[in-house]
Biopython code that builds the backbone (N, CA, C, O; Angstrom):
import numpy as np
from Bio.PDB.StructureBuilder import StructureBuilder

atoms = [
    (1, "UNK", "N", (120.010, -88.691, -24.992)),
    (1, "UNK", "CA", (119.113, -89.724, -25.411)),
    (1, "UNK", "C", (119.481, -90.171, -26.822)),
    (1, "UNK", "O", (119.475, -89.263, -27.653)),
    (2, "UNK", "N", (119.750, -91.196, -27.188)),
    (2, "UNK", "CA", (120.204, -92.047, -28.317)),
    (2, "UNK", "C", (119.217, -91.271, -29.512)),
    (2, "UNK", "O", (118.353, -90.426, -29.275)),
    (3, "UNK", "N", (119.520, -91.691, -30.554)),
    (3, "UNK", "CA", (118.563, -91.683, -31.518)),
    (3, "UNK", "C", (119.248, -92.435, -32.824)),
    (3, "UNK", "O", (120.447, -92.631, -33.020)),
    (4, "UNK", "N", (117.981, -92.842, -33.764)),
    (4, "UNK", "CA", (119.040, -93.491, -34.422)),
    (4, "UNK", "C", (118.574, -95.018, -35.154)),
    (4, "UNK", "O", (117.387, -95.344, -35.173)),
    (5, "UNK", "N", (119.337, -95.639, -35.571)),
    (5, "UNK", "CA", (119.383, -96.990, -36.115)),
    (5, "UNK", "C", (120.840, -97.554, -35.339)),
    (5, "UNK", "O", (121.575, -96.914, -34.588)),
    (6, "UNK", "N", (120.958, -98.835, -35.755)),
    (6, "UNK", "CA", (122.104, -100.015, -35.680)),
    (6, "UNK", "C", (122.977, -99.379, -36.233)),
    (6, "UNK", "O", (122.339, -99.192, -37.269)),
    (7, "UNK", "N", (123.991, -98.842, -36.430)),
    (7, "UNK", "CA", (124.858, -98.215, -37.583)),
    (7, "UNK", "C", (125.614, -97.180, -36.550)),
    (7, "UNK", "O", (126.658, -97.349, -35.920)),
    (8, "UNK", "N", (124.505, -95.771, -36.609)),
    (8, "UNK", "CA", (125.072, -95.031, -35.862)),
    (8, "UNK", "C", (123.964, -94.556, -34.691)),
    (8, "UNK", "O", (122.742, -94.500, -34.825)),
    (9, "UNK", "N", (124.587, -94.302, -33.764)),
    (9, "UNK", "CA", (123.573, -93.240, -32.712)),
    (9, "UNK", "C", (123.745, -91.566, -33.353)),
    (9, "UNK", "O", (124.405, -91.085, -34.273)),
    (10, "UNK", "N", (123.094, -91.186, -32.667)),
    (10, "UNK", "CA", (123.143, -89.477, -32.561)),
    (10, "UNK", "C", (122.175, -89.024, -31.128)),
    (10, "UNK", "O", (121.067, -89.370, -30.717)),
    (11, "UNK", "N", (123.211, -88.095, -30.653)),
    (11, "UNK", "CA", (122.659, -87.747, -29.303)),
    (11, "UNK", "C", (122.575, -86.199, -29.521)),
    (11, "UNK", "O", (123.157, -85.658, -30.461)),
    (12, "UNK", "N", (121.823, -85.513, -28.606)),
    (12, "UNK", "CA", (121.572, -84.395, -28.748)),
    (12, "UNK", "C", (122.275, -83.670, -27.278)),
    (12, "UNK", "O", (121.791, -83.949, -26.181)),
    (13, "UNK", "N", (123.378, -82.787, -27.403)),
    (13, "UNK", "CA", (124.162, -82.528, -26.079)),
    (13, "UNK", "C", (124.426, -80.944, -25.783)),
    (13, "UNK", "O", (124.102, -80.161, -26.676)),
    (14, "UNK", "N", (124.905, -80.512, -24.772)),
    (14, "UNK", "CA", (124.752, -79.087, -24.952)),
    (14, "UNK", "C", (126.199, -79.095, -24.230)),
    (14, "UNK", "O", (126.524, -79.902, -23.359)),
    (15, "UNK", "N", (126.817, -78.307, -24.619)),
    (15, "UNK", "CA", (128.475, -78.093, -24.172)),
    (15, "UNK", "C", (128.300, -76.240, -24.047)),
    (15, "UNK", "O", (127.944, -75.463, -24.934)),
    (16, "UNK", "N", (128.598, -76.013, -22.965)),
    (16, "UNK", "CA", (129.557, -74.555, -22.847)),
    (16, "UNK", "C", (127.883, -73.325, -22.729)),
    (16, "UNK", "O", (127.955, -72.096, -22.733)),
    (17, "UNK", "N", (126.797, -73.995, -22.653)),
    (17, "UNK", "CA", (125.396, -73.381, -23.410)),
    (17, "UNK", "C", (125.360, -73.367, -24.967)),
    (17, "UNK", "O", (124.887, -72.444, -25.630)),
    (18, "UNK", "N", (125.904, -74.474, -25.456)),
    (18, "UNK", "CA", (125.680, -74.638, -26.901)),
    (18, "UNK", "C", (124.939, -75.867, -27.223)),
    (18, "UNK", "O", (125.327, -76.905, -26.687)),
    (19, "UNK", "N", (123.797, -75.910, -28.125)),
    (19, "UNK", "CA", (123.278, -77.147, -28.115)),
    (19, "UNK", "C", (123.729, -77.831, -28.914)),
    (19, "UNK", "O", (123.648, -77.023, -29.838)),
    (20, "UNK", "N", (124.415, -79.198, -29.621)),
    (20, "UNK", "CA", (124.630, -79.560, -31.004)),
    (20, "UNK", "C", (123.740, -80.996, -30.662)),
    (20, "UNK", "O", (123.205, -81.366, -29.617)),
    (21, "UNK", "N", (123.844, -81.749, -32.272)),
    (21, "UNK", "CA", (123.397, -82.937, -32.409)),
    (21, "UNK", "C", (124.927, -83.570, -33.254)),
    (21, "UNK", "O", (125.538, -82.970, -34.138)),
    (22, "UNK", "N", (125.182, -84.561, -32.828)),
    (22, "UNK", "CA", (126.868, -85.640, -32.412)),
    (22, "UNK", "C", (125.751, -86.744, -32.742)),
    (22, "UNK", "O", (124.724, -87.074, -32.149)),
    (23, "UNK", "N", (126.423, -87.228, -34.046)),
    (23, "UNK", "CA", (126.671, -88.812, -34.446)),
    (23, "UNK", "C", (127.680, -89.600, -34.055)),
    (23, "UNK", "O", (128.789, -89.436, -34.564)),
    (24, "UNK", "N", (127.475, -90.550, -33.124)),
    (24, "UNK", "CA", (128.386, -91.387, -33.374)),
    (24, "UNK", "C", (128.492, -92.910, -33.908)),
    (24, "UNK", "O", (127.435, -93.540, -33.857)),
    (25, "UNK", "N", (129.654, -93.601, -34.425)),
    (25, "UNK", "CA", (129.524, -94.954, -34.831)),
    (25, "UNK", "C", (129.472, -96.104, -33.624)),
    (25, "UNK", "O", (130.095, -95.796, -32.608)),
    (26, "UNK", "N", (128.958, -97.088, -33.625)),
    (26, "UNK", "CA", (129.482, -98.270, -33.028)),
    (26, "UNK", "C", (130.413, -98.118, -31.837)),
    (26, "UNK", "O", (130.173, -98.256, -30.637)),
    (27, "UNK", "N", (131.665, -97.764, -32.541)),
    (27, "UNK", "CA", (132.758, -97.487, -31.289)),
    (27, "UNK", "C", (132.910, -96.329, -30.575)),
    (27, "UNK", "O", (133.834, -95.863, -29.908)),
    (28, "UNK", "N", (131.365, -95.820, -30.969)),
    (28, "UNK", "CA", (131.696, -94.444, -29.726)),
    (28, "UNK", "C", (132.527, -93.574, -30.733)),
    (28, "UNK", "O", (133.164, -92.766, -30.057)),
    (29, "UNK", "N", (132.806, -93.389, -32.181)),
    (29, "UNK", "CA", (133.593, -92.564, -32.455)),
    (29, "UNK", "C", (132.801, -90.989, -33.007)),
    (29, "UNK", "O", (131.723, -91.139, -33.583)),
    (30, "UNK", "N", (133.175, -89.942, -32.884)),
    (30, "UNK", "CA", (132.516, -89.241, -33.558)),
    (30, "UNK", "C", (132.124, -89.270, -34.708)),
    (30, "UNK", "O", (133.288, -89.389, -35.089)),
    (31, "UNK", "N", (131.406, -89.275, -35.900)),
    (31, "UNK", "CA", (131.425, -88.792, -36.898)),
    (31, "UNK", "C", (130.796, -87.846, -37.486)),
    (31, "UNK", "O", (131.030, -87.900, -38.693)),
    (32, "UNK", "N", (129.827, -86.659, -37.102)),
    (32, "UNK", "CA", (129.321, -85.964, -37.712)),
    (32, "UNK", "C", (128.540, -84.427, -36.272)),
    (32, "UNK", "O", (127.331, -84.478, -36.045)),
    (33, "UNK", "N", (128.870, -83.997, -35.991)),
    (33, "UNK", "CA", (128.602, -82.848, -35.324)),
    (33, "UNK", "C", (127.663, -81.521, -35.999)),
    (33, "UNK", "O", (128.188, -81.013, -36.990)),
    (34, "UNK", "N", (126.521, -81.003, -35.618)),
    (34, "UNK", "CA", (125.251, -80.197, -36.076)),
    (34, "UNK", "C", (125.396, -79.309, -35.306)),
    (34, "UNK", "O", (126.345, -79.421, -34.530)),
    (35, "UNK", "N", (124.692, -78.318, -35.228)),
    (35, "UNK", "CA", (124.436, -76.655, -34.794)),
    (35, "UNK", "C", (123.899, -75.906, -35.488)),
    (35, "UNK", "O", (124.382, -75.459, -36.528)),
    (36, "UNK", "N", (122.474, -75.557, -34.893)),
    (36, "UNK", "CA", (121.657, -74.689, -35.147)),
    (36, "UNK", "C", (121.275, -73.124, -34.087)),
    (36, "UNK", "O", (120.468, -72.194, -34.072)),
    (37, "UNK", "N", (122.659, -73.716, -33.179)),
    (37, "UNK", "CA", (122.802, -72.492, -31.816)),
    (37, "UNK", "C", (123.423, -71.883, -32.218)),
    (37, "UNK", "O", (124.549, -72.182, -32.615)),
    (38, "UNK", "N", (122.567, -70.095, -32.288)),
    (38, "UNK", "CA", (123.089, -68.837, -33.004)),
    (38, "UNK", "C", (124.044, -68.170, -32.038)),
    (38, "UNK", "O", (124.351, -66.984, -32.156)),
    (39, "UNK", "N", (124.502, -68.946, -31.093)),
    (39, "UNK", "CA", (126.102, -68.779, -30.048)),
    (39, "UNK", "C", (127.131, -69.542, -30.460)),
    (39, "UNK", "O", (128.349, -69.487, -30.293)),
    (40, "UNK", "N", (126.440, -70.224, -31.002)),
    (40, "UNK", "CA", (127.948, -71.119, -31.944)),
    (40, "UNK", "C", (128.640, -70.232, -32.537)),
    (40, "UNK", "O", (128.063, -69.296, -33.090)),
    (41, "UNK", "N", (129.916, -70.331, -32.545)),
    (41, "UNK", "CA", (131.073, -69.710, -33.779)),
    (41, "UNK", "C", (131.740, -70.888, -34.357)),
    (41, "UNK", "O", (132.133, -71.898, -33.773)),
    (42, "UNK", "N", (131.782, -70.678, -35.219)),
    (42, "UNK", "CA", (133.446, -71.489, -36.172)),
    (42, "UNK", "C", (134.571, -70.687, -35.486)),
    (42, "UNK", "O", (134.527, -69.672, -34.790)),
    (43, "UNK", "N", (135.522, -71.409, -35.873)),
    (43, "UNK", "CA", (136.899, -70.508, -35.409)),
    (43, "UNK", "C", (137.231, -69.058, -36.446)),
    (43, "UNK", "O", (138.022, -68.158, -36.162)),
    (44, "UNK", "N", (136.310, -69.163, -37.792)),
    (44, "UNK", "CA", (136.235, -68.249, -38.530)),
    (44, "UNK", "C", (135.791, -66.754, -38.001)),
    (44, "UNK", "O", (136.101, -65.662, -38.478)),
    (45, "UNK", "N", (134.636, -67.180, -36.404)),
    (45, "UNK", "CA", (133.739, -66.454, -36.142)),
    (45, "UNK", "C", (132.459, -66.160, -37.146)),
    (45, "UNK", "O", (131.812, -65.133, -37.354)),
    (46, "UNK", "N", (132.385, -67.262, -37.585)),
    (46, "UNK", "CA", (131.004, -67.192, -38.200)),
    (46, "UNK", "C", (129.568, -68.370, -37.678)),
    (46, "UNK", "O", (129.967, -69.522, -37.508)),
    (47, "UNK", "N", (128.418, -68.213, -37.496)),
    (47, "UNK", "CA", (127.456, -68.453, -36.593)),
    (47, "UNK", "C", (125.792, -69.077, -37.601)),
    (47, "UNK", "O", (125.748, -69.040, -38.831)),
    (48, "UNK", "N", (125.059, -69.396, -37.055)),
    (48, "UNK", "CA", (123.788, -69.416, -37.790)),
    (48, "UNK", "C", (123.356, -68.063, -38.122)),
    (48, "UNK", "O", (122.387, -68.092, -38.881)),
    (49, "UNK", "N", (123.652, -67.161, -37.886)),
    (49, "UNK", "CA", (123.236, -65.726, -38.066)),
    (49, "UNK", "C", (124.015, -65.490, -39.349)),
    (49, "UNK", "O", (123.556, -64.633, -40.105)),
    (50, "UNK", "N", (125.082, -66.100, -39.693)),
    (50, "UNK", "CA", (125.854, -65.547, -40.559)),
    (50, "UNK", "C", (125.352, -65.088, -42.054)),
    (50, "UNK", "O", (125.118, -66.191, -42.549)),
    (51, "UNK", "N", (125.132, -64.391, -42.787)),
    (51, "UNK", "CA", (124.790, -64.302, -44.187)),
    (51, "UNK", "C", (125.763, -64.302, -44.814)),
    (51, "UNK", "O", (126.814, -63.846, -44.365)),
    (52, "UNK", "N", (125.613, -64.973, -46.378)),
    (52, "UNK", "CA", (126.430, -65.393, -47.012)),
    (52, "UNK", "C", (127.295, -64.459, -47.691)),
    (52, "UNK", "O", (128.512, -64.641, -47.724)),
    (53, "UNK", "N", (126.717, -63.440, -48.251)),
    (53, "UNK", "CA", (127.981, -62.727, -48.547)),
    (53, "UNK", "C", (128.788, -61.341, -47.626)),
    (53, "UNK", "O", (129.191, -60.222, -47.945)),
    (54, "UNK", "N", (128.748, -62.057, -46.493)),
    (54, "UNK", "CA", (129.752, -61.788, -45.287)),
    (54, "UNK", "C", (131.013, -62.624, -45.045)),
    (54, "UNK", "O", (132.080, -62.383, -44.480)),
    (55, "UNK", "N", (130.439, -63.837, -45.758)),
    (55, "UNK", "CA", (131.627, -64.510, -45.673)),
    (55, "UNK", "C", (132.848, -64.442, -46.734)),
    (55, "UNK", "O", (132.789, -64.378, -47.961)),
    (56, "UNK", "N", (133.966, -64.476, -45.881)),
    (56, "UNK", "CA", (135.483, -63.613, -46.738)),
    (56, "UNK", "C", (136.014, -65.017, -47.684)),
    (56, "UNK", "O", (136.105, -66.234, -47.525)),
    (57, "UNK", "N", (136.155, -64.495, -48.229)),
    (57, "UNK", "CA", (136.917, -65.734, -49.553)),
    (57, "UNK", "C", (138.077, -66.505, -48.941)),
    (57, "UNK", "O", (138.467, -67.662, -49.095)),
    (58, "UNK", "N", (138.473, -65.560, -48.250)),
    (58, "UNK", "CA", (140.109, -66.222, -47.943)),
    (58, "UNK", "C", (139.840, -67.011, -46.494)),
    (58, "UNK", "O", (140.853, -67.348, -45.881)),
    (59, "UNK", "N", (138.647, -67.300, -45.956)),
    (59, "UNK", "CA", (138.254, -68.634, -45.216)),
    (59, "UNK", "C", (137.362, -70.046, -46.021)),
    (59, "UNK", "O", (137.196, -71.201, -45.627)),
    (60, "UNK", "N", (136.996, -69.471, -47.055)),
    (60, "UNK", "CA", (136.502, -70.707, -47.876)),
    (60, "UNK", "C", (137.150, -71.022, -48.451)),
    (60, "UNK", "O", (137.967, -70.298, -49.020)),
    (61, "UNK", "N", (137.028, -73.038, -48.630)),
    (61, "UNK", "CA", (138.102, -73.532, -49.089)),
    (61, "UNK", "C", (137.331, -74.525, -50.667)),
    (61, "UNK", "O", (137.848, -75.122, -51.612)),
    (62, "UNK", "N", (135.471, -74.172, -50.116)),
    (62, "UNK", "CA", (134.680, -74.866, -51.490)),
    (62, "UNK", "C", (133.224, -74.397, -50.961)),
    (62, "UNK", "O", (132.669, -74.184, -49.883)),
    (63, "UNK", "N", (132.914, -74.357, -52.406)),
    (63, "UNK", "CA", (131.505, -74.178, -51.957)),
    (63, "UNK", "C", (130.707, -74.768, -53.602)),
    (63, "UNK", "O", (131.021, -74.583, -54.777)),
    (64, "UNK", "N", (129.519, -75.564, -52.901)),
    (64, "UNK", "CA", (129.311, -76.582, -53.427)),
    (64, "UNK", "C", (127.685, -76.485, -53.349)),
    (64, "UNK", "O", (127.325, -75.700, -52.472)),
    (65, "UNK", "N", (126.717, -77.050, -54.001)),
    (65, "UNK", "CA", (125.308, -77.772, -53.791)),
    (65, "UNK", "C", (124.797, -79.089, -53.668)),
    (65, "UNK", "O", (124.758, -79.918, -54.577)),
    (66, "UNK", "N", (124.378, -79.255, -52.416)),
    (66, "UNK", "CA", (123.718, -80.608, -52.207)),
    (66, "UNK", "C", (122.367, -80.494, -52.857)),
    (66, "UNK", "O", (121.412, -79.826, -52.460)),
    (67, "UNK", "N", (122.450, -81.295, -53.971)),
    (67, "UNK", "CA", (121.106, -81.807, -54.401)),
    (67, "UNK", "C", (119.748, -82.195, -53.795)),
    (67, "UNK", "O", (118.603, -81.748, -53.864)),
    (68, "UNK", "N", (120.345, -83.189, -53.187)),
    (68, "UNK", "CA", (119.175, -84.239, -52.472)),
    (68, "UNK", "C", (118.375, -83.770, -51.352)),
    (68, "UNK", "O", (117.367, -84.348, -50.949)),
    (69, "UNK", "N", (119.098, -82.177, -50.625)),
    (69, "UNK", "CA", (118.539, -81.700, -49.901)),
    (69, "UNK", "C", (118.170, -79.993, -50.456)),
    (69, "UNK", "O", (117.705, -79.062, -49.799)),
    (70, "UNK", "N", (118.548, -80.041, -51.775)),
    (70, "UNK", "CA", (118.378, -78.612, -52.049)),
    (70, "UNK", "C", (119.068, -77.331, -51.165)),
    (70, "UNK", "O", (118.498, -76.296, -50.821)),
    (71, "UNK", "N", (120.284, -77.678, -50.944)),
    (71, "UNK", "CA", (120.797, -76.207, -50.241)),
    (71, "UNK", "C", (122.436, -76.440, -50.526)),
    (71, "UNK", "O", (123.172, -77.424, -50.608)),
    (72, "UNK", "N", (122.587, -75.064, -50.627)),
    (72, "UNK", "CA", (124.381, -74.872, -50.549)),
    (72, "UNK", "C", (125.018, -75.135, -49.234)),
    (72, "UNK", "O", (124.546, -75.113, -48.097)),
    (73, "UNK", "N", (126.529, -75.455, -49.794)),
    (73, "UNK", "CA", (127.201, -75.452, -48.267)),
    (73, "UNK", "C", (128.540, -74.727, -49.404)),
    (73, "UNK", "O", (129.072, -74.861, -50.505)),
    (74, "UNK", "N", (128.541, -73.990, -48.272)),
    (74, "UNK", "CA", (130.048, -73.366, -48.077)),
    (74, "UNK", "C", (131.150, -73.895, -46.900)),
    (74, "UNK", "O", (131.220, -73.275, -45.838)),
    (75, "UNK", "N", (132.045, -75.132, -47.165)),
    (75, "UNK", "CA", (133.328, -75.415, -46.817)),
    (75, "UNK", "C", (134.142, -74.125, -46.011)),
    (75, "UNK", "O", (134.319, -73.119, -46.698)),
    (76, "UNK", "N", (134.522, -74.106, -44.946)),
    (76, "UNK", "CA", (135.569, -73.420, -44.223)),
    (76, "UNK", "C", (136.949, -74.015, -44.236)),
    (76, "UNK", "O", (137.126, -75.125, -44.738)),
    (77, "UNK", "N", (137.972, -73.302, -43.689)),
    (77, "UNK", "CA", (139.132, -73.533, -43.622)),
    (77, "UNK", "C", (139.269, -74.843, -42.517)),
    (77, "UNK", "O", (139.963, -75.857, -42.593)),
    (78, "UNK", "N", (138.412, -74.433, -41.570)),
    (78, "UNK", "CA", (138.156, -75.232, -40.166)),
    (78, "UNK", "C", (137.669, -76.718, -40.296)),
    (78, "UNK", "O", (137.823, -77.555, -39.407)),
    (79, "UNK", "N", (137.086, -76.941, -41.459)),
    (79, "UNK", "CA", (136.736, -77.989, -41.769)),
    (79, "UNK", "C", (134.923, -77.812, -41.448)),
    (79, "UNK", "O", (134.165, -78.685, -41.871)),
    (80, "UNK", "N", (134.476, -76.815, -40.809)),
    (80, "UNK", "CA", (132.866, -76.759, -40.505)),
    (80, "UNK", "C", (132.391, -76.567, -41.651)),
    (80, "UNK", "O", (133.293, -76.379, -42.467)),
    (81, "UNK", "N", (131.416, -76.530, -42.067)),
    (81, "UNK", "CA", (130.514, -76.141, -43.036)),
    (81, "UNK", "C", (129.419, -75.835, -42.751)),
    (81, "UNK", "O", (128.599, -76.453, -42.072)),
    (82, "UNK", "N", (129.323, -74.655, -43.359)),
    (82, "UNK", "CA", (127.448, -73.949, -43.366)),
    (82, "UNK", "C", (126.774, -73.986, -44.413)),
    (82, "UNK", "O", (127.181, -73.771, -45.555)),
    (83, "UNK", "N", (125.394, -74.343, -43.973)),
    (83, "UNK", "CA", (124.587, -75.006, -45.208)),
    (83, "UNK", "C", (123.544, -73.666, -45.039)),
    (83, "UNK", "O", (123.204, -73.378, -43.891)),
    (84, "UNK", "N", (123.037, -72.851, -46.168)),
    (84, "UNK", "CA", (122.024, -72.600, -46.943)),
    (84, "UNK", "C", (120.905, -72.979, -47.287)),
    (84, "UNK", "O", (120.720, -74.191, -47.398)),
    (85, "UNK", "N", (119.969, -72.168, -47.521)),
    (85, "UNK", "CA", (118.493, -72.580, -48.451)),
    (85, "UNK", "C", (119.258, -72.532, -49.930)),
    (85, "UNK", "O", (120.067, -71.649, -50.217)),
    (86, "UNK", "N", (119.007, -73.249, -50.522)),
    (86, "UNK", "CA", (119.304, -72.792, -51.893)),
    (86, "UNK", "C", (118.237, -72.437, -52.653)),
    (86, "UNK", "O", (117.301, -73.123, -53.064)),
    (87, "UNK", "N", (118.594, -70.799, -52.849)),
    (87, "UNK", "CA", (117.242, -70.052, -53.195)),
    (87, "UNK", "C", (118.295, -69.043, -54.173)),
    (87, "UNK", "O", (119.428, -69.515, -54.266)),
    (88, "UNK", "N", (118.119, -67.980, -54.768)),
    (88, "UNK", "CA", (118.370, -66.926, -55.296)),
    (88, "UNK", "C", (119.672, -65.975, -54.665)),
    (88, "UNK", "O", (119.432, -64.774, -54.540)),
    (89, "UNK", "N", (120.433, -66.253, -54.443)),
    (89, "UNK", "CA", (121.668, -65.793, -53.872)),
    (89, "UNK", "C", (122.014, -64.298, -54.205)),
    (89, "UNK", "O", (123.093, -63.808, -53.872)),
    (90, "UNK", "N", (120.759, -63.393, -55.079)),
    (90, "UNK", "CA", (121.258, -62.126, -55.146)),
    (90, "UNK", "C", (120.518, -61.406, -54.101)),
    (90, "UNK", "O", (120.535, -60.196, -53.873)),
    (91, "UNK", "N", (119.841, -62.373, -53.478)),
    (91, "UNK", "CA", (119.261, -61.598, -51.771)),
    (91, "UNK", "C", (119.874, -62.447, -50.242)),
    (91, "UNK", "O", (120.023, -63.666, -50.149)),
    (92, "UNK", "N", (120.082, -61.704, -49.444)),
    (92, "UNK", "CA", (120.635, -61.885, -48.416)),
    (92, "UNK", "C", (120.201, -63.365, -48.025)),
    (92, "UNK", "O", (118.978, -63.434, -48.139)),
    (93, "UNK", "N", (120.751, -64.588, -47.601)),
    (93, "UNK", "CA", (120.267, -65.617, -47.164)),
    (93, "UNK", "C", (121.233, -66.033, -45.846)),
    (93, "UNK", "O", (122.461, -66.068, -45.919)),
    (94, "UNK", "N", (120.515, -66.320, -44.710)),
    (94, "UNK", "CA", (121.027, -66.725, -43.680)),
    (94, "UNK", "C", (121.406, -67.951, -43.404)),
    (94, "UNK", "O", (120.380, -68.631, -43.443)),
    (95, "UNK", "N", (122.350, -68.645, -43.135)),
    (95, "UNK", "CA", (122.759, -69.975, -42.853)),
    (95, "UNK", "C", (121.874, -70.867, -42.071)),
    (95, "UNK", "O", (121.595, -70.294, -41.019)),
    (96, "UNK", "N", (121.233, -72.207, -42.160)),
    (96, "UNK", "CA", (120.287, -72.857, -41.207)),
    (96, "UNK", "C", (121.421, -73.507, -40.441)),
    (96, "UNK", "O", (121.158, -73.869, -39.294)),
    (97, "UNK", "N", (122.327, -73.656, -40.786)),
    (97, "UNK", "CA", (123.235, -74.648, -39.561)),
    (97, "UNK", "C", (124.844, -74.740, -39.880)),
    (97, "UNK", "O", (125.335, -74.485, -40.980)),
    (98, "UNK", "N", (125.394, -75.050, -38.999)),
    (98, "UNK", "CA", (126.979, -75.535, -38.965)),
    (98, "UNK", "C", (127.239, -76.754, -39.198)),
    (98, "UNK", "O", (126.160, -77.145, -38.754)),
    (99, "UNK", "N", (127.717, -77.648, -39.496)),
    (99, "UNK", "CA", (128.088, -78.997, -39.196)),
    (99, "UNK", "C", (129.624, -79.241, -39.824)),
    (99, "UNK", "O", (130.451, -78.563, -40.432)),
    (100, "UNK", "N", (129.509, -80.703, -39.281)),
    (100, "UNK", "CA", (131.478, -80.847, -39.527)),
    (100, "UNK", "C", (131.258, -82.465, -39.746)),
    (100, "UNK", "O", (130.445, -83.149, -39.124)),
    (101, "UNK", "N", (131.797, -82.739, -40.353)),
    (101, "UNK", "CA", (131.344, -84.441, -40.535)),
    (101, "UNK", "C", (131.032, -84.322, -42.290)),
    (101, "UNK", "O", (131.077, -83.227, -42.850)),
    (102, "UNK", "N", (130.770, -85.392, -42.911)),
    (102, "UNK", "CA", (130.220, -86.287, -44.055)),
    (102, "UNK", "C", (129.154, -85.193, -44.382)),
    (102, "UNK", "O", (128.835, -84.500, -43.416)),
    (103, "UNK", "N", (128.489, -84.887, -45.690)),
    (103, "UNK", "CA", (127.649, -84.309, -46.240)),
    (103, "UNK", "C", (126.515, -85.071, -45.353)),
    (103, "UNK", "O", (126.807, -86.074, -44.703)),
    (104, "UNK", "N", (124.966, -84.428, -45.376)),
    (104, "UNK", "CA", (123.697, -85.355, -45.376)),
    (104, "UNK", "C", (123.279, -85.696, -46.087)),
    (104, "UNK", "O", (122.289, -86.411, -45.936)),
]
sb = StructureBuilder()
sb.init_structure("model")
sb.init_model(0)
sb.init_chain("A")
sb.init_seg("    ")
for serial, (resi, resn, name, xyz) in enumerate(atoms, 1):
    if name == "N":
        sb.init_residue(resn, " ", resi, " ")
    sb.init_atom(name, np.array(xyz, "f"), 0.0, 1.0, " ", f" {name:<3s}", serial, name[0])
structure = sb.get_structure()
């Protein structure tokens, strides 16, 4: 089911028993892929379950803070990124999602 404005759609699809949410433009092209399904992996093998300092240095390629939404993302090798609460990072924090595409 579409969702969306004139610009882009975003559909909500489930591949393999995985659910994601897929933006696409105008021409049907991809641009932005979501996951909040704790069966998801990156090719890293890392998941919504993942906590952050599990993750190995030598698969991150940046890690950064989005302002406008208040949470970290940590950049993969893969090009996915997992976004954070951005809260106090000297306690365990679990990833809210995967995505691959343009910041939000």
């Amino acid at each position: 089911m579409p969702i969306g404005s004139s610009i882009e759609s975003g559909y909500f699809v489930s591949l393999s028993g995985i659910k994601y949410f897929i933006m696409a433009d105008n021409e049907k092209n991809v641009t932005y892929i979501r996951t909040w399904d704790k069966n998801f992996l990156t090719p890293e093998g890392y998941s919504a379950n993942t906590v952050w300092n599990k993750i190995k240095s030598k698969d991150c390629v940046e890690f950064y803070t989005l302002k406008s939404i208040d949470r970290k993302v940590i950049l993969l090798k893969s090009g996915w990124k997992l976004l954070f609460k951005n809260q106090d990072f000297s306690n365990d924090s679990i990833s809210i999602c995967a995505y691959y595409g343009e910041d939000l």
